[in-house]
C-alpha positions as CSV (number, residue, x, y, z in Angstrom):
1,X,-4.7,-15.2,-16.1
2,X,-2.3,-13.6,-18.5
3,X,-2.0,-10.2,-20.4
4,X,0.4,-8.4,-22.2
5,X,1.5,-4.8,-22.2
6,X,3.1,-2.5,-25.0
7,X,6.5,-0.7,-23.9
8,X,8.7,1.0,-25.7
9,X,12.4,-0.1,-26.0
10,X,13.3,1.9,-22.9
11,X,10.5,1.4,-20.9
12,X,11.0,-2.8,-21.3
13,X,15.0,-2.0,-20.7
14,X,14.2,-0.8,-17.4
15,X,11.9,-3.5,-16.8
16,X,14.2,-6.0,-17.6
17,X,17.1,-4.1,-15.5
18,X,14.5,-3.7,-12.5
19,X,13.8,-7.1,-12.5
20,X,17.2,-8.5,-13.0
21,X,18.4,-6.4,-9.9
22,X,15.5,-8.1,-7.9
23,X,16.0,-11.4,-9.5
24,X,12.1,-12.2,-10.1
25,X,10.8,-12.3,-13.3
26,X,9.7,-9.6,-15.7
27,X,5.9,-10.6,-14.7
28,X,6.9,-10.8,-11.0
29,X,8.0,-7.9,-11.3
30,X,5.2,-6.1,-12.6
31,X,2.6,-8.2,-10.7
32,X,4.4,-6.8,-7.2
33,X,4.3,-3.5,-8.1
34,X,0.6,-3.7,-9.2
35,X,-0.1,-5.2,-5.9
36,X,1.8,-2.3,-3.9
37,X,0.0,0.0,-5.5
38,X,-3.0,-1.5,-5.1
39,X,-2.0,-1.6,-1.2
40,X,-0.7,2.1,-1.2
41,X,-4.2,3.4,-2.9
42,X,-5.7,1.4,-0.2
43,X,-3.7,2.8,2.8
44,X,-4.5,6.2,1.2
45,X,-8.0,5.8,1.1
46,X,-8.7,4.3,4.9
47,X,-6.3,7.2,6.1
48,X,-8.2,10.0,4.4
49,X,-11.4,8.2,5.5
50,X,-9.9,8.1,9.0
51,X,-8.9,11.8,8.8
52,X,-12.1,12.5,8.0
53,X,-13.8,11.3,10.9
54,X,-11.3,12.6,12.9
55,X,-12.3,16.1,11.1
56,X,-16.1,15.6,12.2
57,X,-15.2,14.5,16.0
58,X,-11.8,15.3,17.0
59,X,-11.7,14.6,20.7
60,X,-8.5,12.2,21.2
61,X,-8.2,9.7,23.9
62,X,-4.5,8.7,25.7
63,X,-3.0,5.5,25.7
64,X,-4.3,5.2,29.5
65,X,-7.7,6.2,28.7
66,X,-8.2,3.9,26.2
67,X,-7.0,0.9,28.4
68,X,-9.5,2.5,31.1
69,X,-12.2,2.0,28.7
70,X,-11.5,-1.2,27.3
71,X,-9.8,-2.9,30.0
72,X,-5.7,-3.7,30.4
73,X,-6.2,-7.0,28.6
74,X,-2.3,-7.7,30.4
């Protein structure tokens, strides 16, 4: 798939310079830093979901206790 974006001079000199210093293409470059954002929004959202349960039951369990529980797999 393919798609174009509008930048202005400055925005596509930076772009150019950005992706000259990681030596990747323009469209490299753009498609890894859509897919890290696409990963940080991710990490964001399970973290917030995870503090969230945390917030309804907030009892915490040590690293021994939870090898009690499951078993020392070692």
């Amino acid at each position: 798939m393919a798609f174009s974006i509008r930048l202005t001079e400055e925005e596509e000199t930076l772009a150019r310079r950005y992706a000259a210093l990681m030596g990747v293409s323009m469209g490299e470059a753009f498609k890894q830093a859509l897919f890290e954002k696409i990963e940080d929004e991710y990490d964001i959202a399970v973290g917030e979901a995870a503090y969230r349960r945390y917030l309804d039951n907030p009892k915490t369990y040590s690293h021994a206790e939870v090898l009690k529980m499951f078993g020392d797999e070692e």
